[in-house]
C-alpha positions in Angstrom: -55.3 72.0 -78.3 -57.0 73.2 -75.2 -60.1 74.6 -75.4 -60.3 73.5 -79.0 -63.9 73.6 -80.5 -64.1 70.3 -82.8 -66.7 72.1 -84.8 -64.4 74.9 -85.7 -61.6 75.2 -87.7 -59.1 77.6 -88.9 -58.3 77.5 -92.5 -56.0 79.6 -93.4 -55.2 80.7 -97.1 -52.3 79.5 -99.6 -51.0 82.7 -99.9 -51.3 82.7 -95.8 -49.4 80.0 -95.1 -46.9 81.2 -97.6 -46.4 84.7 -95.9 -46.1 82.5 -92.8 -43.5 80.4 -94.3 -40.8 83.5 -95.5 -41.0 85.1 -91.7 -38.4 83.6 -89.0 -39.3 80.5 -87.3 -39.6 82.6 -83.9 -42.0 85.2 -86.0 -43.5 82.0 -87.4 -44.6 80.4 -83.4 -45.7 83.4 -82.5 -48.1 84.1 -85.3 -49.2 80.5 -85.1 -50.0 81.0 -80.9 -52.2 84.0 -82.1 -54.2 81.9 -84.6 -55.0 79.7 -82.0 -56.5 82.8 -79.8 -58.4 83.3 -82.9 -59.4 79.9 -83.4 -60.4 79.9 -79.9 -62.9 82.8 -80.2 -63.0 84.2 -83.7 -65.7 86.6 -82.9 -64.1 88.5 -80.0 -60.3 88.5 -80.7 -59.4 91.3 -82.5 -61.0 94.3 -83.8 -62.8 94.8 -86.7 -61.4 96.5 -89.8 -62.7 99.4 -91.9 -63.6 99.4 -95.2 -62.3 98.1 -97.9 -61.5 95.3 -95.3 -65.1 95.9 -94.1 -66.0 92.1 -92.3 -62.4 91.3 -91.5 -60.7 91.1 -88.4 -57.5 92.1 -87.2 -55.5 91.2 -84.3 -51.3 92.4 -83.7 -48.4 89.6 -84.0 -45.8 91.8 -83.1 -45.3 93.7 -85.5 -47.3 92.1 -88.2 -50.9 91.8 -88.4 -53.2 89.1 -89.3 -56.4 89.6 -90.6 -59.4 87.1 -90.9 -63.0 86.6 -91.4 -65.4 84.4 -90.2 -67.8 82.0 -92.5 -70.3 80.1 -91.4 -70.6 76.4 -93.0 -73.8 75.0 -93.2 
């Protein structure tokens, strides 16, 4: 992946990848392009959600939206 930082990775969730899994294969790429913008720069893409998803992010897939945070492993 270009640009890709070896000391970060995207995890994403069971219950992610199963949401991912019941959308269309062309909803599915595009979703999957847009976690690489996130995995690119977690920090800046997106926009930061309002409580009760205070510390999330959120960033537009079309018409879906997913929504991450960002933990530091030490």
């Amino acid at each position: 992946m270009k640009g890709h930082n070896p000391r970060r990775k995207l995890f994403v969730s069971r219950a992610g990848v199963e949401s991912l899994l019941e959308l269309p294969s062309s909803i599915q790429k595009q979703a999957v392009r847009k976690m690489q913008t996130i995995e690119a720069a977690p920090a800046s893409a997106g926009y930061p959600l309002r409580k009760p998803l205070q510390g999330f992010r959120g960033i537009h897939s079309g018409r879906y939206r997913i929504i991450w945070r960002l933990l530091t492993l030490e």
